[in-house]
N, CA, C and O atoms as CSV, one atom per row, in Angstrom:
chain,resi,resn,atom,element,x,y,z
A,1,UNK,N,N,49.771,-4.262,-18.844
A,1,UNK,CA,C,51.018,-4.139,-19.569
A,1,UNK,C,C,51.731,-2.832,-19.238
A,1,UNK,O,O,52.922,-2.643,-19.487
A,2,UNK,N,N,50.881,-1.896,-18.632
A,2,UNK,CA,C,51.794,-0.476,-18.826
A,2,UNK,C,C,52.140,-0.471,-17.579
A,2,UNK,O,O,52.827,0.490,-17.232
A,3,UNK,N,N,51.770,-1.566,-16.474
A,3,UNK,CA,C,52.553,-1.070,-14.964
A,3,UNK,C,C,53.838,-1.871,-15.258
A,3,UNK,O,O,54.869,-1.690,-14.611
A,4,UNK,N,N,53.730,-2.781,-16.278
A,4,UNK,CA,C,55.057,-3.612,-16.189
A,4,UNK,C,C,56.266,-2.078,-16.526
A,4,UNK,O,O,57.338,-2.057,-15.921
A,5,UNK,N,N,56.041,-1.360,-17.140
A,5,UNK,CA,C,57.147,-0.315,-17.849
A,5,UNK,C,C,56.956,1.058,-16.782
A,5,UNK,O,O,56.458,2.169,-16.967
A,6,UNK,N,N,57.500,0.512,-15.776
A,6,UNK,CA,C,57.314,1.531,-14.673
A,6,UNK,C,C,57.570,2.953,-14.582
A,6,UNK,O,O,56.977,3.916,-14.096
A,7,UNK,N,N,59.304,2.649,-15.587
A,7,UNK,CA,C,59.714,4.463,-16.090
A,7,UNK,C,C,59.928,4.458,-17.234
A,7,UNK,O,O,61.023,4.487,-17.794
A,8,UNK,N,N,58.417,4.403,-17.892
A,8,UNK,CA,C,58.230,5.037,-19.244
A,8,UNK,C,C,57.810,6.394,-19.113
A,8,UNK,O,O,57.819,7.168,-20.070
A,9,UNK,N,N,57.449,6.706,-17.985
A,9,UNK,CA,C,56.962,7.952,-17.917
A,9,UNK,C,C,58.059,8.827,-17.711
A,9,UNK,O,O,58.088,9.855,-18.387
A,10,UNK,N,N,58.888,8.620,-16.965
A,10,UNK,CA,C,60.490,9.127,-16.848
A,10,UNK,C,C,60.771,9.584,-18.310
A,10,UNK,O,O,60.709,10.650,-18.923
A,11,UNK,N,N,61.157,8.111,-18.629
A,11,UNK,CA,C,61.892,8.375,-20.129
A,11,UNK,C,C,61.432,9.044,-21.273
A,11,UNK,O,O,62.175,9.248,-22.232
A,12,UNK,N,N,60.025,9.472,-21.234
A,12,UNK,CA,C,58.995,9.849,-21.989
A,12,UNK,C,C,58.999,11.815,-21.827
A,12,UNK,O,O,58.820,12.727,-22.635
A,13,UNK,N,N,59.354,11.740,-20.096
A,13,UNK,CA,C,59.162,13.215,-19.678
A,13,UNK,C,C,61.129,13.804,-20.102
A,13,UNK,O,O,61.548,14.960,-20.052
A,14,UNK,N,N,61.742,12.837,-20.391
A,14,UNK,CA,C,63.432,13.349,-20.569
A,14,UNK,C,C,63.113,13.255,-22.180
A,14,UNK,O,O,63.982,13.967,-22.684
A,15,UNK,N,N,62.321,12.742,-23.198
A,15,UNK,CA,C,62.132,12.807,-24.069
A,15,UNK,C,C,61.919,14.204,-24.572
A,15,UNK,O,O,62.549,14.733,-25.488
A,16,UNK,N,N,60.492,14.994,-23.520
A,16,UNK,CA,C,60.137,16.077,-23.405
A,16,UNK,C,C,60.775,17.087,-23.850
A,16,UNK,O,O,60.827,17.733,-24.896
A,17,UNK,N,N,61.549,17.093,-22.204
A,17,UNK,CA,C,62.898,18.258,-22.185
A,17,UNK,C,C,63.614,17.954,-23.138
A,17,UNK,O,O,63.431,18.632,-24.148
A,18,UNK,N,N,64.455,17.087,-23.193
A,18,UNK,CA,C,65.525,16.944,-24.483
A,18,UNK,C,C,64.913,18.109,-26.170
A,18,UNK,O,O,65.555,18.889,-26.874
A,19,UNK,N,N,63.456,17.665,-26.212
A,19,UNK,CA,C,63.015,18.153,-27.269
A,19,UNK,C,C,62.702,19.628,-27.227
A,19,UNK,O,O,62.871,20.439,-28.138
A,20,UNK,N,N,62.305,19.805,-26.237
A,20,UNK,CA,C,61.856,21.723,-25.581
A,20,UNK,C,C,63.641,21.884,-25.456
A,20,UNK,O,O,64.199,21.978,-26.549
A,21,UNK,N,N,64.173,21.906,-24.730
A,21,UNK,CA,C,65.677,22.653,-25.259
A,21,UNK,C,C,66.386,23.012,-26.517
A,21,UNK,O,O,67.053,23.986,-26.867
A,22,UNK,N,N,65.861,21.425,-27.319
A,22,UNK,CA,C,66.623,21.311,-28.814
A,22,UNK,C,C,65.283,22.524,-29.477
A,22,UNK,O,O,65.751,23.062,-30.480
A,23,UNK,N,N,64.525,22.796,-29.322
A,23,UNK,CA,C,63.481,24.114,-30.046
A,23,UNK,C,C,64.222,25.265,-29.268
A,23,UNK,O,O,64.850,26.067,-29.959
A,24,UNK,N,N,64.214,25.429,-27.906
A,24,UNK,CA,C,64.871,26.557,-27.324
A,24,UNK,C,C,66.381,26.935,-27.871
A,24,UNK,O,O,66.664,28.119,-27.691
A,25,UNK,N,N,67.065,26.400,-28.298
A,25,UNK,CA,C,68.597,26.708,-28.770
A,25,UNK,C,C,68.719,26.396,-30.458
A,25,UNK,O,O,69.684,26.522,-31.212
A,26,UNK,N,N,67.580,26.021,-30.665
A,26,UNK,CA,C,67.777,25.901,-32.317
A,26,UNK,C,C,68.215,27.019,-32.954
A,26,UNK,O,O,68.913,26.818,-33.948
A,27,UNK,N,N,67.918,28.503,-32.545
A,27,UNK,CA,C,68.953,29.331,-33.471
A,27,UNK,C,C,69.867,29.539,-33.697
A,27,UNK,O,O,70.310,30.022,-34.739
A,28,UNK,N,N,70.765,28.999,-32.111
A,28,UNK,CA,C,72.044,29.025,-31.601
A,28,UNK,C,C,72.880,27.938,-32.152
A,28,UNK,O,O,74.072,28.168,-32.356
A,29,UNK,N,N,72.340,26.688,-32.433
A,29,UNK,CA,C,72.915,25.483,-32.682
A,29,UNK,C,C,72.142,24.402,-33.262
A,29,UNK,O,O,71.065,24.053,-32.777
A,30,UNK,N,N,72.615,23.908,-34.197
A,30,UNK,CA,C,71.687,23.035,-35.384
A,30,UNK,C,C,72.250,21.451,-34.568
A,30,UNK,O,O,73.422,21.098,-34.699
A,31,UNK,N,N,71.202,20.576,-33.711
A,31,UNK,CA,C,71.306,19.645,-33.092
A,31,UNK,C,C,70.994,18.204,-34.554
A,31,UNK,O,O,69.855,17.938,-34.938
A,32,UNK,N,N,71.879,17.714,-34.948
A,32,UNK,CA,C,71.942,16.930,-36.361
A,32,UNK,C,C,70.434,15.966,-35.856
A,32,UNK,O,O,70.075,15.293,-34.890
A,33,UNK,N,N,70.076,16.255,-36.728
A,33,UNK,CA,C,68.702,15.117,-37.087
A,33,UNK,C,C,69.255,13.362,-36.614
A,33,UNK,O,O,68.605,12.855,-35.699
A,34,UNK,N,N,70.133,12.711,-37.086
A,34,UNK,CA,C,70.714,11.509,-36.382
A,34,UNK,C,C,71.104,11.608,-34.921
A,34,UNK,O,O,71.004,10.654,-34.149
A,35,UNK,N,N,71.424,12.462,-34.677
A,35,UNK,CA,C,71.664,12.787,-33.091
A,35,UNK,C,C,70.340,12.366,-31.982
A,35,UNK,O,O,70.170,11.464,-31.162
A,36,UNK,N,N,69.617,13.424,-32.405
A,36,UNK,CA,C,68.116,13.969,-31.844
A,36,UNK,C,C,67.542,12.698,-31.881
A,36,UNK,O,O,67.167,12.353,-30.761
A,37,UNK,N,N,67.272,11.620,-33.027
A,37,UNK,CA,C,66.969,10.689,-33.266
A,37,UNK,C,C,67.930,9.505,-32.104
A,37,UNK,O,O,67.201,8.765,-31.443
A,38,UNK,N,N,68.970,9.400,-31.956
A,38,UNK,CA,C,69.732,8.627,-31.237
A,38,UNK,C,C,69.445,9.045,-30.037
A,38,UNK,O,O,69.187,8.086,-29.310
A,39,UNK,N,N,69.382,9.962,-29.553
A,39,UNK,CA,C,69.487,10.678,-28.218
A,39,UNK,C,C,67.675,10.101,-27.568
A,39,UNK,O,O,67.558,9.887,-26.361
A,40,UNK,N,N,66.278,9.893,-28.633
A,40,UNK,CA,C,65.232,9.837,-28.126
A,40,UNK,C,C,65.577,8.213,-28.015
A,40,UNK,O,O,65.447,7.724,-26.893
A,41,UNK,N,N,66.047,7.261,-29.197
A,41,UNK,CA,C,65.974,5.713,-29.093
A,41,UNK,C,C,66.370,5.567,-27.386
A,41,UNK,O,O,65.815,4.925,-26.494
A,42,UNK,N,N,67.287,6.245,-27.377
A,42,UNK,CA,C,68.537,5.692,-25.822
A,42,UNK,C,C,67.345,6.511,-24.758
A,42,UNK,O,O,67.752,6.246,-23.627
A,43,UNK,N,N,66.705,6.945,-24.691
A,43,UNK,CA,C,66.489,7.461,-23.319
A,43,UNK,C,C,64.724,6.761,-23.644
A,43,UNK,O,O,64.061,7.185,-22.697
A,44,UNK,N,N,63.978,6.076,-24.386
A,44,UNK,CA,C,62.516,5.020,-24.455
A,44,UNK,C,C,63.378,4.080,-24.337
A,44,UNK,O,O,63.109,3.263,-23.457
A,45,UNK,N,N,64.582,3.864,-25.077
A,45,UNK,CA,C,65.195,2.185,-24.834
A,45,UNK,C,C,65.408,2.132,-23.346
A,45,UNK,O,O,64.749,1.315,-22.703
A,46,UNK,N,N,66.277,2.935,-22.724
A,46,UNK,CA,C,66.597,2.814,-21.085
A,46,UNK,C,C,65.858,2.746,-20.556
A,46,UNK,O,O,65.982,1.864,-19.707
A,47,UNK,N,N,64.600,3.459,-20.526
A,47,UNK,CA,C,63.442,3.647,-20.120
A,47,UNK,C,C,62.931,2.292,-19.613
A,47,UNK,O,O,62.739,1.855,-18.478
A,48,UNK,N,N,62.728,1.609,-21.239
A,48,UNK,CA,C,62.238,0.131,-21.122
A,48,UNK,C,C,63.190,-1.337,-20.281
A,48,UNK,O,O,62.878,-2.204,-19.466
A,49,UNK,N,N,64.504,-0.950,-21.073
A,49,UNK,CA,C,65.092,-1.797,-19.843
A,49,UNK,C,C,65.521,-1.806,-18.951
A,49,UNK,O,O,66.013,-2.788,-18.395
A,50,UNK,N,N,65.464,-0.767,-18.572
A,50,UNK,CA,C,65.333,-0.390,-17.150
A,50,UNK,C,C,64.517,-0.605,-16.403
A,50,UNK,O,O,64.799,-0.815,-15.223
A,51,UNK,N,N,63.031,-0.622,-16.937
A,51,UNK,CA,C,61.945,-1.185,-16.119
A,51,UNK,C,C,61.599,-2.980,-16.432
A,51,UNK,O,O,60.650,-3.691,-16.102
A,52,UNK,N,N,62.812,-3.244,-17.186
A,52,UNK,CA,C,62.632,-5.071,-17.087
A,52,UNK,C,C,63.298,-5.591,-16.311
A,52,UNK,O,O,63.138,-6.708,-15.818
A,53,UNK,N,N,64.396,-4.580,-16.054
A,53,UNK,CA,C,65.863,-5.358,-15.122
A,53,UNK,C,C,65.112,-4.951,-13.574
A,53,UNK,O,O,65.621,-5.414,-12.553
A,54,UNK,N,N,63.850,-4.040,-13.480
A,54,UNK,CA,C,63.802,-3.331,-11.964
A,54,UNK,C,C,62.365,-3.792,-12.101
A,54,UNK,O,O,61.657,-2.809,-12.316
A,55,UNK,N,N,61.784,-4.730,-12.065
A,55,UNK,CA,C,60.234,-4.787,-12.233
A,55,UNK,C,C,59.514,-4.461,-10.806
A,55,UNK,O,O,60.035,-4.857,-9.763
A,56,UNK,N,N,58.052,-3.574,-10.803
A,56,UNK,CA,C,57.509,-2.923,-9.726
A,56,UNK,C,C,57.219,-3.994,-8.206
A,56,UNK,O,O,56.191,-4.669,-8.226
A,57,UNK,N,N,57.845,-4.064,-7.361
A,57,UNK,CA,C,57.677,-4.334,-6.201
A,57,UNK,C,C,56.293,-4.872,-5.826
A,57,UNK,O,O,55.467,-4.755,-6.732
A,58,UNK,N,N,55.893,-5.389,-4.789
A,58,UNK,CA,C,54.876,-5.589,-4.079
A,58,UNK,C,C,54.792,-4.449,-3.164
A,58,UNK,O,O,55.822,-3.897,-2.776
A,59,UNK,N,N,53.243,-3.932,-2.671
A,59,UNK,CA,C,53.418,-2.665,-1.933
A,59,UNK,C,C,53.425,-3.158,-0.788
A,59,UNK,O,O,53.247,-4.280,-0.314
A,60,UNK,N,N,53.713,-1.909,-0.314
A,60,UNK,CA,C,54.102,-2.163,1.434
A,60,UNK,C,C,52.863,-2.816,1.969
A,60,UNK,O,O,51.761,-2.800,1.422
A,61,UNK,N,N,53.220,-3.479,3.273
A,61,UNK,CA,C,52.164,-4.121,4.046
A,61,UNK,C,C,52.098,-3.558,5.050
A,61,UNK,O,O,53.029,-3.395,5.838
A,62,UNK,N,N,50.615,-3.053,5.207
A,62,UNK,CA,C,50.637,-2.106,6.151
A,62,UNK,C,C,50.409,-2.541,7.741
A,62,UNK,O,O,49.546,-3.304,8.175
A,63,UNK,N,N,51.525,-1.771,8.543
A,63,UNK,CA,C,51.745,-2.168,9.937
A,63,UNK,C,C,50.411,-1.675,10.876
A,63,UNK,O,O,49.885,-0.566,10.789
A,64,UNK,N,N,50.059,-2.597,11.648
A,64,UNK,CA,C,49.095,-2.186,12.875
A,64,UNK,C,C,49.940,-1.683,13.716
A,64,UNK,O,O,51.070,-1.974,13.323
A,65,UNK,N,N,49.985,-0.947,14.879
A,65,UNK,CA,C,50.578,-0.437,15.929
A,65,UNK,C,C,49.699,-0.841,17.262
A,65,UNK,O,O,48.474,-0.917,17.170
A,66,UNK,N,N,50.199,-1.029,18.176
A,66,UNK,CA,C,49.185,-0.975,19.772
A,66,UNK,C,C,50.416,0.162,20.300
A,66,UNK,O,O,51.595,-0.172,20.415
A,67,UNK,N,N,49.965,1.383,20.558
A,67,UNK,CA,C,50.604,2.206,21.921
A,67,UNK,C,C,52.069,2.196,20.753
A,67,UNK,O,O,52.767,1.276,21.180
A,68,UNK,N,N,52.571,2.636,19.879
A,68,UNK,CA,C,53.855,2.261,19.445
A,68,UNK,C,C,54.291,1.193,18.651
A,68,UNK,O,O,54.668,1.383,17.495
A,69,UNK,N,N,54.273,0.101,19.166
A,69,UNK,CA,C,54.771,-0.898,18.828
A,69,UNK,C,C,54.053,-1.816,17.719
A,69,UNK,O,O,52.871,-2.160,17.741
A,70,UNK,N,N,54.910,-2.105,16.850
A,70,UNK,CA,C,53.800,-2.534,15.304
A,70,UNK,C,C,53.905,-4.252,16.062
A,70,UNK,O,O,54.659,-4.939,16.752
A,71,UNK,N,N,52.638,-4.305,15.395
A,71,UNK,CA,C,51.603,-5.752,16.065
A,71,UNK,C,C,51.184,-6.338,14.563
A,71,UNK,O,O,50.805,-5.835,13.505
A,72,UNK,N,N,51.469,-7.717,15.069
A,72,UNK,CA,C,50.793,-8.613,13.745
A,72,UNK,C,C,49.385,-8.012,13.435
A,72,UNK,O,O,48.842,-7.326,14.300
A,73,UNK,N,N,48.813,-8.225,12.319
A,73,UNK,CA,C,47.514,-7.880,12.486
A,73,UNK,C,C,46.530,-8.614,13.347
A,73,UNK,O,O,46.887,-9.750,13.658
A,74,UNK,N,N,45.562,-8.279,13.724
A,74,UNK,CA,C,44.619,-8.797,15.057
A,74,UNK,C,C,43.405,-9.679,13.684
A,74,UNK,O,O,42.452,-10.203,14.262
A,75,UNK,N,N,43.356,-9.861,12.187
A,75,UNK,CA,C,42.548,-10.617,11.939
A,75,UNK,C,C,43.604,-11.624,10.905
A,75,UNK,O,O,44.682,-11.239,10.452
A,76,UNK,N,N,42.924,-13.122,10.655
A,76,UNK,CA,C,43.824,-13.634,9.920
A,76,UNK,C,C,43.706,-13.005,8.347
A,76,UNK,O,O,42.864,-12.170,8.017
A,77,UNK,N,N,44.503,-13.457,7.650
A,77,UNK,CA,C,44.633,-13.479,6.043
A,77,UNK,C,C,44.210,-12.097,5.597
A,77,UNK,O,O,43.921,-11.808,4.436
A,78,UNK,N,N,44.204,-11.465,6.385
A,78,UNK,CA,C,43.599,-9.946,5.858
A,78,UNK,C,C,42.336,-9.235,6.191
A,78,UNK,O,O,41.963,-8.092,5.926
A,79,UNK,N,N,41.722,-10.307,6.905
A,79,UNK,CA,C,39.818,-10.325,7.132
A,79,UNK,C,C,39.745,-9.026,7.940
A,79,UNK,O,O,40.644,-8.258,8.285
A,80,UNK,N,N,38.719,-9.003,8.097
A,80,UNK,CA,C,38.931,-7.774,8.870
A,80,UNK,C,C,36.983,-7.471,9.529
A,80,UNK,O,O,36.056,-7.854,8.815
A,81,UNK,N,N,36.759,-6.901,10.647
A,81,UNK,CA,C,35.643,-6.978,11.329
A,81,UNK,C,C,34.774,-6.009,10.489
A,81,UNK,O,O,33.885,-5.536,11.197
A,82,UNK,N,N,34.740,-5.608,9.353
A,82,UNK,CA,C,34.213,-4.605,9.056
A,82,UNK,C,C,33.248,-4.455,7.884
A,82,UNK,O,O,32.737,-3.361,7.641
């Protein structure tokens, strides 16, 4: 379930900062409690649908080479002499 939510970790680490700044400038400026609160929903919400609309890829398939030139692989289905 947690590879499906690919940038939760994103949205989780802008959660972070957002919150370490709003402590760093709190003497300077009173960030409204509904704000702070709106500001974390929108950046776990994006987070999440963002990783439904972009779901994680298949990984690369890795190329054989002869001398340069990428070559089918030399065993079938993946097998391999080894």
């Amino acid at each position: 379930m947690l590879t499906r939510f690919q940038y939760l970790k994103i949205g989780l680490g802008l959660v972070l900062a957002f919150v370490g700044t709003k402590m760093l400038i709190s003497d300077l400026y009173k960030i409204p409690i509904g704000l702070s609160l709106a500001v974390v929903a929108a950046l776990i919400g994006g987070a999440v649908v963002a990783s439904l609309l972009r779901p994680p890829g298949k990984p690369p398939v890795p190329v054989h080479t002869h001398g340069g030139v990428p070559v089918s692989s030399p065993f079938p289905d993946g097998e391999s002499n080894a």
